[in-house]
MARGU-544948 format. One record per residue (C-alpha): z, x, y; residue number from 0; residue in one letter. Coordinates in pm, 1 decimal. Layout:
<recs>
rec Z=Z&X=X&Y=Y&i=NUM&aa=A
...
</recs>
This chain:
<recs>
rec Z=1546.2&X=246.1&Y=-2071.3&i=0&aa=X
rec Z=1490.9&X=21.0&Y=-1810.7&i=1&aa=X
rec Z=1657.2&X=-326.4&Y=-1720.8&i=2&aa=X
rec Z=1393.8&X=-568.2&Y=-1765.4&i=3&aa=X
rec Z=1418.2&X=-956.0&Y=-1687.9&i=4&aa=X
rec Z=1439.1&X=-1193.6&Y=-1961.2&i=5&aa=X
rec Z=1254.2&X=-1483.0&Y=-1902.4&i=6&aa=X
rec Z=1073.6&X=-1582.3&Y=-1569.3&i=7&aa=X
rec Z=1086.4&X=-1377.1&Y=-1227.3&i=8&aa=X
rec Z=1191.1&X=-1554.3&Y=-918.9&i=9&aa=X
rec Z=1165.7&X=-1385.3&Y=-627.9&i=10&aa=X
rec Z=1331.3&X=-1308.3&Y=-294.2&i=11&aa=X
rec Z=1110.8&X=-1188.3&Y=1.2&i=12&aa=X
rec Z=1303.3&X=-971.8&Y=231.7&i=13&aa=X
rec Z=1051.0&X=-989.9&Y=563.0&i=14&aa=X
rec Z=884.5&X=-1304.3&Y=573.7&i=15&aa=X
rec Z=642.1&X=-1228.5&Y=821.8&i=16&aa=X
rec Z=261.8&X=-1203.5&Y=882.6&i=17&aa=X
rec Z=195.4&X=-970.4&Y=559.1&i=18&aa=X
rec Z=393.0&X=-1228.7&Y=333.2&i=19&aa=X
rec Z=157.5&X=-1567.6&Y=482.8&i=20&aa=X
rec Z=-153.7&X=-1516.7&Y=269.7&i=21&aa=X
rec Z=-190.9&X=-1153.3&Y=148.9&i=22&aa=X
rec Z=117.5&X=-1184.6&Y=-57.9&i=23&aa=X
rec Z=398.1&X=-1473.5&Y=-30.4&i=24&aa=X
rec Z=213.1&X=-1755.6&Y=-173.7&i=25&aa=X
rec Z=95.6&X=-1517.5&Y=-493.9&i=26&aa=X
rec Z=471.7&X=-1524.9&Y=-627.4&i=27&aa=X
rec Z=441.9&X=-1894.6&Y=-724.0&i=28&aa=X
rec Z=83.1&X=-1882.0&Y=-880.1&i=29&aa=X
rec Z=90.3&X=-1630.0&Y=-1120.0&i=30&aa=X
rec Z=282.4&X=-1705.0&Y=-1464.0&i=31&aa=X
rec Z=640.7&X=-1683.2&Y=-1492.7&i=32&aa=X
rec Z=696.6&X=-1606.5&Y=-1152.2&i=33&aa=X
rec Z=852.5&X=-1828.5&Y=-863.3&i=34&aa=X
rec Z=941.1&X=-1800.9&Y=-497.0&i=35&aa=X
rec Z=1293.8&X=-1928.3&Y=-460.8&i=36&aa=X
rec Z=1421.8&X=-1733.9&Y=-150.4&i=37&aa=X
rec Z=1309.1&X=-1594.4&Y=163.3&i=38&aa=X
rec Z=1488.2&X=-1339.0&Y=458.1&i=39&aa=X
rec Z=1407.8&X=-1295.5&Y=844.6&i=40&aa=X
rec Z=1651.9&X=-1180.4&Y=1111.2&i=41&aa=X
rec Z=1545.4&X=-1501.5&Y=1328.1&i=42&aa=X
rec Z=1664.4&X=-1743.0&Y=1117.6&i=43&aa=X
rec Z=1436.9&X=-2034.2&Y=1306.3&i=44&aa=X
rec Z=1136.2&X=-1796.9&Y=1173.6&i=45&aa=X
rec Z=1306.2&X=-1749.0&Y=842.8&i=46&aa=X
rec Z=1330.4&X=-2158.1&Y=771.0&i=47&aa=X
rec Z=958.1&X=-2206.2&Y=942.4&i=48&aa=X
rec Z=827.4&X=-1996.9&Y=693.7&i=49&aa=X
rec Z=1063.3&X=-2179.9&Y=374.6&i=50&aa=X
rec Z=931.1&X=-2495.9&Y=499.9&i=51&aa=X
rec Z=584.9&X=-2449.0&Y=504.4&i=52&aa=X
rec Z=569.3&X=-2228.9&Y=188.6&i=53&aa=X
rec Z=801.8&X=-2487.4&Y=-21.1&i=54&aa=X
rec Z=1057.9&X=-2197.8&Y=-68.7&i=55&aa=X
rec Z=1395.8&X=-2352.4&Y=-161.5&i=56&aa=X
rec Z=1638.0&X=-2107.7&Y=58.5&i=57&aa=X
rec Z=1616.8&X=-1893.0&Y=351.0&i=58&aa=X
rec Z=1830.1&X=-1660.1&Y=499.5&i=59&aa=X
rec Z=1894.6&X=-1439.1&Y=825.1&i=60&aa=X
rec Z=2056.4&X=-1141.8&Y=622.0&i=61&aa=X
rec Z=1926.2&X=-941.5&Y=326.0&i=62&aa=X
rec Z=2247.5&X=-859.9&Y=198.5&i=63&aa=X
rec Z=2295.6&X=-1247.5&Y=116.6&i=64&aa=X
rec Z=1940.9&X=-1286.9&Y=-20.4&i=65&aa=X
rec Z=1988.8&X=-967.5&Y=-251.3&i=66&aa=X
rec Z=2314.1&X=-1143.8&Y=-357.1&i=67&aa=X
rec Z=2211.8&X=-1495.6&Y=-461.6&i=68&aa=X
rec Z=2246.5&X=-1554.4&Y=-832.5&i=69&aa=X
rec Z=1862.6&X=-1712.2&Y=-874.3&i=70&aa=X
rec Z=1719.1&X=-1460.8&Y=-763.4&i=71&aa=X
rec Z=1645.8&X=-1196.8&Y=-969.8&i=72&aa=X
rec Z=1351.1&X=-956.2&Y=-825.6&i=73&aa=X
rec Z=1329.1&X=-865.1&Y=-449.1&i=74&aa=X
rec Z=996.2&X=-813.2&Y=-250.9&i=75&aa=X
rec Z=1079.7&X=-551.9&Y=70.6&i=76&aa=X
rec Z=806.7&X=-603.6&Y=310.6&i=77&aa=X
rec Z=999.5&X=-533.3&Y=648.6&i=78&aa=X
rec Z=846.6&X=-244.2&Y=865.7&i=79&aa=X
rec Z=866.5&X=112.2&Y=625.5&i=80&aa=X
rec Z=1179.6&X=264.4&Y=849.0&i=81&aa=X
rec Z=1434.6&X=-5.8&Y=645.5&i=82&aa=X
rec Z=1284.6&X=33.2&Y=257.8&i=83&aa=X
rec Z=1487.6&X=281.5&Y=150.9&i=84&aa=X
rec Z=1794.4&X=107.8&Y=246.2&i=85&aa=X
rec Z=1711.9&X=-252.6&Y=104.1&i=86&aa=X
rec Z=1589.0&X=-76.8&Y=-188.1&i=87&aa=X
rec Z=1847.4&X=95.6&Y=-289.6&i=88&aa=X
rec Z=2130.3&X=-251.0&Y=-179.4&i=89&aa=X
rec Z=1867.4&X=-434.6&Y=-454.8&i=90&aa=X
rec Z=1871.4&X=-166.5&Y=-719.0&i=91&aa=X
rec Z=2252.5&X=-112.5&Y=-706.8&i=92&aa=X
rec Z=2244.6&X=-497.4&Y=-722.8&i=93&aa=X
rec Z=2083.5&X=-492.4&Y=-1048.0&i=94&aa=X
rec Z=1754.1&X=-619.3&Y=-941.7&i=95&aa=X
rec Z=1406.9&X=-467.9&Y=-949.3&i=96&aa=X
rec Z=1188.7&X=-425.5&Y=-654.4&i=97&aa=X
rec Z=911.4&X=-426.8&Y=-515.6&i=98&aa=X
rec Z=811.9&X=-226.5&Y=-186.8&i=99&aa=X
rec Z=514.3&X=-299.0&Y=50.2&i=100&aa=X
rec Z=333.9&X=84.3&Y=175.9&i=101&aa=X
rec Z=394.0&X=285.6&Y=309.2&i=102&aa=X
rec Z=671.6&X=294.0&Y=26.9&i=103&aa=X
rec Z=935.4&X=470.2&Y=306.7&i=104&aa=X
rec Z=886.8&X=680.8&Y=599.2&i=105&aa=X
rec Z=938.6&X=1013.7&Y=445.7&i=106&aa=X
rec Z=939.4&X=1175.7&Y=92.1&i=107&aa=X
rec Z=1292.0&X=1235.9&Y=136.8&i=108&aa=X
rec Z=1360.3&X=888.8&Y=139.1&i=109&aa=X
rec Z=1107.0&X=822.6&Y=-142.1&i=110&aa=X
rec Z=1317.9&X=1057.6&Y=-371.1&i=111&aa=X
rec Z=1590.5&X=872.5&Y=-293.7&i=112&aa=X
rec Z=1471.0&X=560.7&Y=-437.7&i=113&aa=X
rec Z=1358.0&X=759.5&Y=-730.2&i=114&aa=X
rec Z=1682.4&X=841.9&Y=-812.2&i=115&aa=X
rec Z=1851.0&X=540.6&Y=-772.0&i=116&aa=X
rec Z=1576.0&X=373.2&Y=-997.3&i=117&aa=X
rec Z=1656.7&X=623.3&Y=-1279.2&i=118&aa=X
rec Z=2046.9&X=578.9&Y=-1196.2&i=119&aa=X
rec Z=2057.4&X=223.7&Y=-1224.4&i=120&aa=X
rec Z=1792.4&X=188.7&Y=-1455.2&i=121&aa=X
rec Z=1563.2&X=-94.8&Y=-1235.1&i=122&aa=X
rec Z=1197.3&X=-117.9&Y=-1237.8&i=123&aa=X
rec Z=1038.5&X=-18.0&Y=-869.0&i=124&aa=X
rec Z=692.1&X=-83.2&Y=-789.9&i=125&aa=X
rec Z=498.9&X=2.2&Y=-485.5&i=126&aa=X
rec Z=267.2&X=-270.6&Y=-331.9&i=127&aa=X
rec Z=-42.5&X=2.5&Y=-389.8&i=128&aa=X
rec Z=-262.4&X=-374.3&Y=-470.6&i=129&aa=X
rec Z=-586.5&X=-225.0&Y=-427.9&i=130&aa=X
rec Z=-572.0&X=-69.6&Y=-742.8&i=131&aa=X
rec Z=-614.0&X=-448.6&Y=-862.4&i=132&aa=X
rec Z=-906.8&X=-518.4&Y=-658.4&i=133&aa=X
rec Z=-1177.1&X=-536.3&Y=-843.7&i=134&aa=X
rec Z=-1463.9&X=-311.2&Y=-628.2&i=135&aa=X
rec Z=-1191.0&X=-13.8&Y=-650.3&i=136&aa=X
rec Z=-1165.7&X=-86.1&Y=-1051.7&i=137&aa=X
rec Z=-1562.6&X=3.9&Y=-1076.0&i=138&aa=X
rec Z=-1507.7&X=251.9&Y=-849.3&i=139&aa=X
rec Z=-1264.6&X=435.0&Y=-1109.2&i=140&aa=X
rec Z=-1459.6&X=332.3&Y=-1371.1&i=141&aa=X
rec Z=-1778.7&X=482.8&Y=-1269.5&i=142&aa=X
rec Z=-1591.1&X=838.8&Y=-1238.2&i=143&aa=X
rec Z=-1408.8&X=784.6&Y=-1629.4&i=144&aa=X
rec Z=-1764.0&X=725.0&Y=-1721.0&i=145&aa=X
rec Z=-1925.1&X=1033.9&Y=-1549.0&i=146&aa=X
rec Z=-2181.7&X=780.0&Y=-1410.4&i=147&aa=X
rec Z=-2286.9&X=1045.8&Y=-1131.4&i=148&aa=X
rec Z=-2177.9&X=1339.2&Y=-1297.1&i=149&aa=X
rec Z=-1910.6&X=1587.4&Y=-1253.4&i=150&aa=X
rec Z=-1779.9&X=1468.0&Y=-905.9&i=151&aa=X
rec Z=-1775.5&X=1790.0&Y=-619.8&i=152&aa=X
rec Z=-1717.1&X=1640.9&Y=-326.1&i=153&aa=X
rec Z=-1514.4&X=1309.6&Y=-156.3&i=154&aa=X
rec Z=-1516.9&X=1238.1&Y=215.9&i=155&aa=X
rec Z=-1326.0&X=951.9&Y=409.8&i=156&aa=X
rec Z=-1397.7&X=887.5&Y=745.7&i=157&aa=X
rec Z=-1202.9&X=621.4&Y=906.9&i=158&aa=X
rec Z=-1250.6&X=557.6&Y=1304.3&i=159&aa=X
rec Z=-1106.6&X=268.6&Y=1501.2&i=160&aa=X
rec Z=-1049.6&X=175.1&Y=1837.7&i=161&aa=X
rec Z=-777.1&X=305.6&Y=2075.1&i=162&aa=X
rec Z=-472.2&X=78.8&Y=2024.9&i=163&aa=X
rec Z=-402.7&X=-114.5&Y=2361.9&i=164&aa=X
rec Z=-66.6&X=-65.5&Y=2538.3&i=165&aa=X
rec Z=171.0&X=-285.9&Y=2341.7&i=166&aa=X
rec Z=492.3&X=-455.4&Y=2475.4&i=167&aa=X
rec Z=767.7&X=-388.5&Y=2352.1&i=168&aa=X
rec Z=860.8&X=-698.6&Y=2164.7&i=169&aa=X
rec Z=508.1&X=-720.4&Y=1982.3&i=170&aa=X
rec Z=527.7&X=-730.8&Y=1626.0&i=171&aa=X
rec Z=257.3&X=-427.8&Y=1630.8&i=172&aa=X
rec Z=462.8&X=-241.6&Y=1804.7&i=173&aa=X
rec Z=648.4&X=-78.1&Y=1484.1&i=174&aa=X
rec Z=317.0&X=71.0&Y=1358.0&i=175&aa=X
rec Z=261.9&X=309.9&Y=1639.4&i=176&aa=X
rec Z=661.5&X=403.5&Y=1651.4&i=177&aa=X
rec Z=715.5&X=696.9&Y=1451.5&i=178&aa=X
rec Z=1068.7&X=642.7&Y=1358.8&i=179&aa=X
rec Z=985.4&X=264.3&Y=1205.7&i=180&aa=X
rec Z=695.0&X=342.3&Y=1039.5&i=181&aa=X
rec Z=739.6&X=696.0&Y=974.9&i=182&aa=X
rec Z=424.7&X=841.3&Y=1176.5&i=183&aa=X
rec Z=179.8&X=622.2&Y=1387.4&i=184&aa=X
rec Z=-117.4&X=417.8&Y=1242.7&i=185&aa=X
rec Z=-200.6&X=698.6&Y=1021.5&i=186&aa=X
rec Z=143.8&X=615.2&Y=788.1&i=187&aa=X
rec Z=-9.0&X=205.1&Y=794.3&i=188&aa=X
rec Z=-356.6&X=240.5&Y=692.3&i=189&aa=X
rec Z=-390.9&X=580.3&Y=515.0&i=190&aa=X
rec Z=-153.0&X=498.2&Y=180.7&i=191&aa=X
rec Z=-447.9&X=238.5&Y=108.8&i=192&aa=X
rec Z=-698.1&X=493.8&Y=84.1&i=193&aa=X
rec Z=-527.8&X=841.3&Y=-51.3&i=194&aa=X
rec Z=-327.7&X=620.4&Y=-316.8&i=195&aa=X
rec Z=-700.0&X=492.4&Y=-460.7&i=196&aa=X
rec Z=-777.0&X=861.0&Y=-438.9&i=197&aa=X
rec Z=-476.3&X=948.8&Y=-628.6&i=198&aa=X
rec Z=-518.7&X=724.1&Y=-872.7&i=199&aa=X
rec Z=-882.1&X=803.9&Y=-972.0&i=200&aa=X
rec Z=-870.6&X=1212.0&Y=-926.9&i=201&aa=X
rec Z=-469.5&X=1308.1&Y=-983.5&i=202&aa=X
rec Z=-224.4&X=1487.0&Y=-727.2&i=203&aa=X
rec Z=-419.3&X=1714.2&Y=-507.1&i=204&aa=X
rec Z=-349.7&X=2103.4&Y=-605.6&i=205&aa=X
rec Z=-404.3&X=2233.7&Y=-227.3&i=206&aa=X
rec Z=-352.4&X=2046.1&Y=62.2&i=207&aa=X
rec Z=-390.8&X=2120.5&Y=457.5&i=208&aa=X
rec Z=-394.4&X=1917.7&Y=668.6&i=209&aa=X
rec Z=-346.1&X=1836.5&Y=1116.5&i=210&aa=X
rec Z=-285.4&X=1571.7&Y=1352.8&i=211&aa=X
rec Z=-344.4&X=1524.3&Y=1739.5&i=212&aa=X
rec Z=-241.8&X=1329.0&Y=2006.3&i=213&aa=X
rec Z=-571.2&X=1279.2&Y=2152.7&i=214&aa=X
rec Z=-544.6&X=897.1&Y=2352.7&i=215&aa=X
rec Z=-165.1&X=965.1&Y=2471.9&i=216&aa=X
rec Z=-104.3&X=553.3&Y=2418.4&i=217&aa=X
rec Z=189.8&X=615.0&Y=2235.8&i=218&aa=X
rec Z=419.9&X=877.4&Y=2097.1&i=219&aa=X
rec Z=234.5&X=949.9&Y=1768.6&i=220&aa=X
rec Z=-117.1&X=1116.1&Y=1650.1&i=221&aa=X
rec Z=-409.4&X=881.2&Y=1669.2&i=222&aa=X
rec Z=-648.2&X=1139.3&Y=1539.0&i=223&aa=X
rec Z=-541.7&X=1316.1&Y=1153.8&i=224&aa=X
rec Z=-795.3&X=1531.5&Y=929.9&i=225&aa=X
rec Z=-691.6&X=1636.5&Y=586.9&i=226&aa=X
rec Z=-856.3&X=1871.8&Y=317.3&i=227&aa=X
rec Z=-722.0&X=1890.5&Y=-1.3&i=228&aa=X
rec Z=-869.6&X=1986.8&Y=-340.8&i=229&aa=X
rec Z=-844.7&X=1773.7&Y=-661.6&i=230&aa=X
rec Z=-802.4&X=1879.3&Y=-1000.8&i=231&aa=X
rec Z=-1201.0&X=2025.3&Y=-1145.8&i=232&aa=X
rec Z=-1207.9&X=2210.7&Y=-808.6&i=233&aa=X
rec Z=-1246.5&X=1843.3&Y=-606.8&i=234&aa=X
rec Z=-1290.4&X=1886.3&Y=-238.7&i=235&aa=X
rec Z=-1175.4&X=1641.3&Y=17.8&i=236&aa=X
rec Z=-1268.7&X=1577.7&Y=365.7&i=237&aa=X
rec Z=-1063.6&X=1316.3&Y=559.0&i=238&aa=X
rec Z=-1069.9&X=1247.5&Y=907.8&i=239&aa=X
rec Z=-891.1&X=947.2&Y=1060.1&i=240&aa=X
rec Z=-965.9&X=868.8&Y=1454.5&i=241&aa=X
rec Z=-759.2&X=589.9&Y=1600.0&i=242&aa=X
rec Z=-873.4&X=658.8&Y=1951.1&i=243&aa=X
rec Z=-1301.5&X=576.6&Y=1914.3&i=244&aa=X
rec Z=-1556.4&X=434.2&Y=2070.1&i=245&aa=X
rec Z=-1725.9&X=97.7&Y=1946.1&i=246&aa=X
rec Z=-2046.1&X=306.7&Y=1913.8&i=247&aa=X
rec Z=-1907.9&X=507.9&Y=1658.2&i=248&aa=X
rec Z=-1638.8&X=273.2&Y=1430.4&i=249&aa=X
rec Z=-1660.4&X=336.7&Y=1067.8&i=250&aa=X
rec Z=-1465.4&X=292.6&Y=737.1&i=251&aa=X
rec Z=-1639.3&X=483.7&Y=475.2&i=252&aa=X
rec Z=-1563.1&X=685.5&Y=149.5&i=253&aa=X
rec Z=-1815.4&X=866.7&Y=-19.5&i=254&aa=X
rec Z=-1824.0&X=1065.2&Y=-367.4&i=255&aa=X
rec Z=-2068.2&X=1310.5&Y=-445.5&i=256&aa=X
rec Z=-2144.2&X=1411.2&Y=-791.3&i=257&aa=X
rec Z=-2384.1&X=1649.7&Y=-963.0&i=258&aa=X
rec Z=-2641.8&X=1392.5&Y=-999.2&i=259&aa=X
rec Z=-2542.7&X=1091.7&Y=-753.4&i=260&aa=X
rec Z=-2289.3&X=940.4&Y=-524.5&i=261&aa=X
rec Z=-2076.0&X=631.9&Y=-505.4&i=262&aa=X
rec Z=-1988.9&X=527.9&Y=-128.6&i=263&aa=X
rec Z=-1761.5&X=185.4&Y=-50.2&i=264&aa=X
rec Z=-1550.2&X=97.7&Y=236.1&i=265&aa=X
rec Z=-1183.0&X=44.6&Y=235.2&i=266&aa=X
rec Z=-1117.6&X=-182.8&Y=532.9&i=267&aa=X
rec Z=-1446.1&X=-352.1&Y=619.0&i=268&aa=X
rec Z=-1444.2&X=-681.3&Y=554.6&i=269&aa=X
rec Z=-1089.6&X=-904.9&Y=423.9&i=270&aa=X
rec Z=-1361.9&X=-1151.7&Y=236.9&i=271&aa=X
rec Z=-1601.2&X=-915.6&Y=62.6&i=272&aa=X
rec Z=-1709.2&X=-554.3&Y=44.7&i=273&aa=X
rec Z=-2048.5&X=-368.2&Y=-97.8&i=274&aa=X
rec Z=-2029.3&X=-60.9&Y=-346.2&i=275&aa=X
rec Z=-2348.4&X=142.7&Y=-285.4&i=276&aa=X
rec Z=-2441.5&X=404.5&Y=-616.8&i=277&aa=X
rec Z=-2708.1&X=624.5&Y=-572.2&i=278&aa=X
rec Z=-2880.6&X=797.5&Y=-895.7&i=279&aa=X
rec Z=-3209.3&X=965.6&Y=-878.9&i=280&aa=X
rec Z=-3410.9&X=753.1&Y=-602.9&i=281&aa=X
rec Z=-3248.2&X=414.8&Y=-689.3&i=282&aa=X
rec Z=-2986.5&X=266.2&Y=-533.6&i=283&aa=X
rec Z=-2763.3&X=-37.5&Y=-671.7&i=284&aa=X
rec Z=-2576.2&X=-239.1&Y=-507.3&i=285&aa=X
rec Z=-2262.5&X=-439.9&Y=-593.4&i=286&aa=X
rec Z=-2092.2&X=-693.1&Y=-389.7&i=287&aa=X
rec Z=-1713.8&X=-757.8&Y=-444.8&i=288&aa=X
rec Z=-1523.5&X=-1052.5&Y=-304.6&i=289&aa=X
rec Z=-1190.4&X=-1061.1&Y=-236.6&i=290&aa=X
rec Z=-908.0&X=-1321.6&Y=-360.1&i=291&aa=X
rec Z=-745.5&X=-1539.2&Y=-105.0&i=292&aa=X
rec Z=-423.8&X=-1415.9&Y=-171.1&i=293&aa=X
rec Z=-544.0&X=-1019.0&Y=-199.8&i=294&aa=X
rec Z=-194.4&X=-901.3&Y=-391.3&i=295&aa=X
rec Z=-212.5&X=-1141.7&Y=-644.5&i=296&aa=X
rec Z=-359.5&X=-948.9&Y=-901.9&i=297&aa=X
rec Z=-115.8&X=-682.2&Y=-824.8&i=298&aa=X
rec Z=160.0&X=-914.8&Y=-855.0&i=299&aa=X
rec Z=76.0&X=-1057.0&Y=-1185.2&i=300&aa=X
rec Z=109.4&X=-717.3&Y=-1297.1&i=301&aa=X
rec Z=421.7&X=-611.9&Y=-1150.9&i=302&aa=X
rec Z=590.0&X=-979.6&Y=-1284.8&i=303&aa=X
rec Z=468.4&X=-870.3&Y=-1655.7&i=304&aa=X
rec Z=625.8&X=-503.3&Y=-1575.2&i=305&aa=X
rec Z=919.7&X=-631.8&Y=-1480.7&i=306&aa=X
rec Z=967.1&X=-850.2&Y=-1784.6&i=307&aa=X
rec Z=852.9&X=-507.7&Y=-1990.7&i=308&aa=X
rec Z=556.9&X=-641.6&Y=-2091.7&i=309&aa=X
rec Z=294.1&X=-392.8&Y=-1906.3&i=310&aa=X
rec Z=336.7&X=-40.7&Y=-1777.1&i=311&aa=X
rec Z=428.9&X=38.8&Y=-1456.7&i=312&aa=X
rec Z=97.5&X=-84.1&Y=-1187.0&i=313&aa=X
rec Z=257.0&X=201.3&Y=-952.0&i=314&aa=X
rec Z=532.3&X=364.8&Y=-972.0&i=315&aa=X
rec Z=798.3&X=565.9&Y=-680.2&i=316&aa=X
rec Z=667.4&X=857.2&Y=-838.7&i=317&aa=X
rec Z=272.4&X=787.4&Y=-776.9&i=318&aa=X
rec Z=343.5&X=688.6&Y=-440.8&i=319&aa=X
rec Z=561.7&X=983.2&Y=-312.1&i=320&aa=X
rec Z=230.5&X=1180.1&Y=-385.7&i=321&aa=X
rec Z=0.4&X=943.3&Y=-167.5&i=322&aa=X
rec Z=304.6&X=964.2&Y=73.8&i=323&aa=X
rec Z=326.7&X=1388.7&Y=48.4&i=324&aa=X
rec Z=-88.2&X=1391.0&Y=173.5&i=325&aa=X
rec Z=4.7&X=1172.0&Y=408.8&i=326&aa=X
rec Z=316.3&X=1406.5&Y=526.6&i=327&aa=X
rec Z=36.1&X=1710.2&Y=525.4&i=328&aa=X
rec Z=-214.0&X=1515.1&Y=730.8&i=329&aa=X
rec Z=43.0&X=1430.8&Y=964.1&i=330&aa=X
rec Z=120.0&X=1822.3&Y=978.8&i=331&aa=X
rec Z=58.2&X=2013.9&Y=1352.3&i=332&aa=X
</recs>
C-alpha cells in the first residue's frame, strides 16, 4: 500500500529552469489542492529570480535542503535526465512522492532502480508522460478503443529536424546532445513523447529492432535513429528520427493505418494547436486541438489526486521503463 498525502500537495521543484516557466511551474498552484511552496537551482540568484516572479515562498541552491523542508511534501525533478535517479531516490527515502520530467532516467538500469525504491518505501512516482492528458492524443486513443478505422496494421513516425548548431559549452542545450546527461543525444529528449503515446494506446512492443547513426558528426551522439517494432495483434511500426535534415524536408508526423482508414496527427508541430486528420472511405475529417497555456496542467491535476489516492496512477516507473527500453533499442548500433 502506498503512502498517500492527507490533505493538500505542496510542492517543491527541484530545477527551476526553462521547462518549469510555463509548461509546468505555474500549473502546481492552479489546480485544486495543490500549491507551490518551494523551488531549487544551483545558482541561487536564478533560483530566487524564478521564486520572485512565480510568488513561490522559498528557494534554495541545494536539493538536499528542498527535499528536507517540512512543508513540502511532493517533489517535482525536472533537472537534465543524468541526475533523476539520484534525487528520486533522496525524495522517496525522504518519504515524499515524486514526480519525474522524461526522459524518466538515462538508462533502464536506473529506471529499475527507482522502481524498487518506490515499492521499498512505499511512495507514489509518476513520470511527466503529460501528453497522455492532451486532449488531441485522448481522441487519438479513443478512436483505436472504438475500432473507428478498423483493426489497426500499420503505425509510422517520421520525425526530421534540422542539424543542431555547434553549441558552447555553457548553453543550457548543451545537456541534450551529451550522452552521459541525457542518456543518448536528442533522440532520449524528444522520442519518450512519442513511443510513450504509442505505448499507451497499443501495449509493450513484442519485437523490437532497432539502429542509430552518427550521420552530421556535431556532437558525440546519433542524430539519425530508425526503429521497428511490432505491437500486440501483429502491429507493425516504422520509426525514423533524423536530427541532421534539410528545411526542404522537416516533418513531424504519425500515421495509423487500419483495415478500413487511417488516423495521422503530429506530435511536435505547433505549442498552440495541432490538427487530427481521419480518413474513412473518401472523406476526410478534420479536428483541431488547442493546447493549454500551461501544457502539464492536466497531467498535474492528475498526479495531485494520485498522490492523495484518489485516482490511479497517470504513469507509472513501470510504463515508462518500456517507452525508455524502445528508446534503448533505437539507440542500438
Amino acid at each position: 500500500m502506498m503512502n498517500f498525502i492527507k490533505g493538500p500537495v505542496n510542492w517543491g521543484i527541484i530545477g527551476c529552469g526553462d521547462v518549469c516557466e510555463v509548461k509546468s511551474g505555474p500549473a502546481f498552484s492552479k489546480v485544486p489542492d495543490s500549491s507551490l511552496v518551494a523551488v531549487m537551482r544551483r545558482d541561487a540568484k536564478k533560483a530566487k529570480d524564478f521564486a520572485y516572479r512565480h510568488n513561490v515562498p522559498k528557494f534554495y541552491s541545494d536539493a538536499t535542503q528542498l527535499i528536507n523542508d517540512p512543508d513540502v511534501n511532493a517533489i517535482y525533478i525536472a533537472t537534465p535526465p543524468e541526475s533523476h535517479e539520484r534525487y528520486a531516490l533522496e525524495a522517496m527515502k525522504a518519504g515524499k512522492p515524486v514526480y519525474i520530467e522524461k526522459p524518466v532516467t538515462v538508462s533502464s538500469t536506473a529506471c529499475r532502480n527507482m522502481i524498487a525504491a518506490s515499492n521499498t518505501y512505499k511512495m507514489p512516482a509518476t513520470v511527466a508522460h503529460y501528453r497522455r492528458r492532451l486532449a488531441i492524443f485522448e481522441r487519438v486513443k479513443s478512436l483505436i478503443d472504438k475500432n473507428a478505422i478498423g483493426p489497426v496494421r500499420l503505425v509510422t513516425l517520421n520525425l526530421f529536424q534540422l542539424p543542431k548548431p555547434a553549441l558552447q559549452p555553457d548553453s543550457v542545450e548543451n545537456w541534450r546532445i551529451d550522452p552521459a546527461v541525457s542518456g543518448g543525444g536528442i533522440l532520449f529528449d524528444l522520442a519518450p513523447h512519442q513511443l510513450d503515446i504509442l505505448y499507451w494506446i497499443f501495449g509493450a512492443p513484442q519485437v523490437m529492432k532497432g539502429l542509430s547513426i552518427n550521420q552530421g558528426r556535431a556532437y558525440n551522439a546519433p542524430d539519425v535513429s530508425a526503429l521497428s517494432a511490432v505491437f500486440q495483434d501483429n502491429i507493425l511500426f516504422q520509426g525514423l528520427w533524423s536530427f541532421n535534415s534539410p528545411v526542404q524536408a522537416l516533418t513531424d508526423s504519425c500515421k495509423i493505418v487500419g483495415d478500413t482508414g487511417t488516423i495521422a496527427f503530429p506530435f511536435f508541430s505547433s505549442s498552440v494547436e495541432s490538427k487530427l486528420r481521419v480518413n474513412r472511405g473518401n472523406k476526410e475529417d478534420v479536428e483541431e486541438f488547442i493546447f493549454p497555456r500551461h501544457v502539464q496542467q492536466p497531467m498535474i491535476d492528475h498526479v495531485v489526486s494520485y498522490f492523495q489516492g484518489k485516482r490511479e496512477n497517470p504513469c507509472s516507473l513501470d510504463e515508462s521503463l518500456v517507452s525508455l527500453l524502445m528508446i534503448e533499442e533505437a539507440y542500438a548500433s
